[in-house]
Every structure is written in C-alpha cells, then in structure tokens.
N, C-alpha and C positions, 0 to 999 in steps of 0.2 A: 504494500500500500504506500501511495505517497507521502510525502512530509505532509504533514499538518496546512501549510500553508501554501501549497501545492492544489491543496481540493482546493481553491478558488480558480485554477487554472483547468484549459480542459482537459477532459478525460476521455482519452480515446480506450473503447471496450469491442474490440470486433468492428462490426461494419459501422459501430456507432461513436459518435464524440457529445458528450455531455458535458455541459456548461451552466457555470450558478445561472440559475431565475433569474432572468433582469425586463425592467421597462420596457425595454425593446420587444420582448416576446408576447405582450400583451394580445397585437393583433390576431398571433397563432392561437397564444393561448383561450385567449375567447373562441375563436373558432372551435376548437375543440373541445371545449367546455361546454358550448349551446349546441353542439352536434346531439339530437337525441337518439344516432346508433350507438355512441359511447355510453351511454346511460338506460343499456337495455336493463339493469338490473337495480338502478334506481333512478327512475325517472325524475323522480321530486327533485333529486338533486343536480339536474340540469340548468345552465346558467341561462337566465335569460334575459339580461341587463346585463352593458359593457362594465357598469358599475362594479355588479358583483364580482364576475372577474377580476375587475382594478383592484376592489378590496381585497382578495385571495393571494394576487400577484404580490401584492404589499407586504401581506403574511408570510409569506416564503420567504421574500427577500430580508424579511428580517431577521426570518430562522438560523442565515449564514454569521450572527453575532455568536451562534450555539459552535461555531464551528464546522457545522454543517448544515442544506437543506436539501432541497429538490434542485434536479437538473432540465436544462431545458435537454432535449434529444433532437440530435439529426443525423444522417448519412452521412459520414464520411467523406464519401466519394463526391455528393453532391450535395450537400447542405440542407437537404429536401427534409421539413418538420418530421417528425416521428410522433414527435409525443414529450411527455414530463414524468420525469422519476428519481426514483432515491429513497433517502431517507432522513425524514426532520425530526425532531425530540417533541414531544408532547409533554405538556408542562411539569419539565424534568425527572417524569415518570418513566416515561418511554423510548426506543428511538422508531419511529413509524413507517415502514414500507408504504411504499404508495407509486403508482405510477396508473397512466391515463394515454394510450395511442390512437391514434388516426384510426379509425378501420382497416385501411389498406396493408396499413404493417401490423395486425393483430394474428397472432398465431404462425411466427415467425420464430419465437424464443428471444423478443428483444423485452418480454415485460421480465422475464429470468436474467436475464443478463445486467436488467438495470439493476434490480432489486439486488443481485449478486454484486453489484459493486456498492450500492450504497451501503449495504450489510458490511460489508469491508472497511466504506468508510466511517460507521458509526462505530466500528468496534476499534478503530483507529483513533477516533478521538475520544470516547470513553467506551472501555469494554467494561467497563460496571453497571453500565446502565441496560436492561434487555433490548433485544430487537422484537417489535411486533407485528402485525400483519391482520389488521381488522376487515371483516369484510363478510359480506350476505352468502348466506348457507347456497341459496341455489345461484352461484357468481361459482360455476365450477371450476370453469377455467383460472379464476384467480385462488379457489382456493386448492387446484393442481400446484398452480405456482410457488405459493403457501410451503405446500410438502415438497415440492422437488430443492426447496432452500432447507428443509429440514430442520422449519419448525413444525411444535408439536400444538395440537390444541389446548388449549387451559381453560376455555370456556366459552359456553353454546348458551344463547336465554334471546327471548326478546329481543328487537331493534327498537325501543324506545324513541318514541318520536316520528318512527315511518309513518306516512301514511297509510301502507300497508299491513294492517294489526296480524298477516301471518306472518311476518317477513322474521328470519329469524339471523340474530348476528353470530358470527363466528369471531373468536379471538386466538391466534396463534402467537406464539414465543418463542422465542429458542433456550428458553429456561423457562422456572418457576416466576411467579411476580404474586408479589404483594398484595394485601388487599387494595389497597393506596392504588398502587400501580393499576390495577383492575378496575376499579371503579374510572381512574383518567379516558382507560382503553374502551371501556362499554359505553361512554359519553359522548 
C-alpha cells in the first residue's frame, strides 16, 4: 500500500485509476447518482436535485481530512467515468465500502477491485478500526462482492427508514464490532 500521503494521488488498480472526490466530478457524479438503473435496489435513494449531489460530493470530500475517502473511477486507457468507490470512516466507528458504476461497467469485477483497494487503504491508515460493507439482503450482487472481500456477516434486521417495510439490511465486517460500532452501521 502507499505512503499515507500518497492516497491523495492517483491510484492506478488494473484497467482503473482512482482519484480523491473533487468538485470537478460533480457533473458525472450527479449523472450517476439520478440514473434510476443504478438504484435498482433502492430507488428512494436516487438523487434527484443537483443539490443533493453537491451536498454528498461535499461529504466525501471532507472524508479525505480522515485520511481517507471515496475515489472518483475511470479507465485508464481512456478517462471514460466508471463510477465512485472506496472506503470513508463512518463516524469513527467504521471504515465503509461503498462504490456506485455506470451500468455499462457493472459486472466486470471493477466494484471488487475498488473495494479491494480501499480495504487496503483503510487498513493502511488505521487497521484498528473494522472495514464494513452495508447493504440490502436482495443487492446480491453486492452482497457477492461482500464475501469475495471476505467479510463475514455480523448482522441481518430491518432497513429502518426504507420505504420498503420488507427491505431487509445486511451488515458485513471483517471482524467483530461493537455495539457502538453496530448501531453507527445499521443507521
């Protein structure tokens, strides 16, 4: 893994180079945020104000004060958006998988790939803290992803707040966590 101050630079992973969240990505990042193929399994949380995004985008970018957050994603070869991923700290509970791609590149091995480097780079900046992996029981695909990183589950209940009263959340780890911890993770 890089020095510390290294993950502000990019990170070439395979066909992909990831770079911190910034202003600039907003355009993509909205696009893909109000795209409702990406949000086949929570539509609620589809963006539909530039707004909203702005706000999210802000979030991220502040995440890199933790030493780490989410990366924007592109090709390599030709700079073409992919998508955003990584891993941010949840209020100093957790550190968070997360990643969101284009349709066109879904099912390709780049949400593993991302998630494989952010898990890298959170356990680079603090391996005290767990890696987790939040996410909807029927999102199989992501919670494939989940176990091919070789986290385990820690806990299955309710998605509080869905609109959906069956919708049931998943929590993975790659250890044990806390009640503290758990409670941050299921919110």
């Amino acid at each position: 893994m890089p020095e510390l101050s290294a993950l502000t630079e990019p990170l070439v992973v395979g066909e992909l180079v990831l770079t911190p969240v910034a202003r600039d990505d907003l355009p993509e990042l909205h696009r893909l945020h109000a795209d409702p193929a990406v949000w086949r399994h929570l539509p609620s949380g589809r963006h539909r104000t530039l707004v909203r995004s702005r706000e999210m985008l802000e979030h991220y970018i502040d995440d890199w004060q933790h030493g780490l957050g989410y990366w924007t994603v592109r090709l390599r070869t030709s700079g073409d958006f992919v998508g955003i991923g990584g891993c941010r700290l949840r209020e100093s509970a957790a550190w968070n998988i997360y990643y969101r791609l284009e349709p066109g590149y879904q099912g390709r091995g780049f949400a593993t790939a991302i998630a494989r480097a952010g898990m890298g780079a959170a356990t680079h900046v603090d391996p005290d803290i767990p890696i987790s992996a939040v996410l909807l029981e029927h999102n199989l695909a992501s919670k494939a992803v989940a176990e091919k990183l070789g986290l385990s589950l820690v806990w299955r209940g309710p998605d509080e707040g869905n609109p959906d009263p069956d919708a049931i959340r998943l929590v993975y780890a790659d250890r044990d966590v806390t009640t503290e911890q758990l409670d941050v993770l299921r919110s």
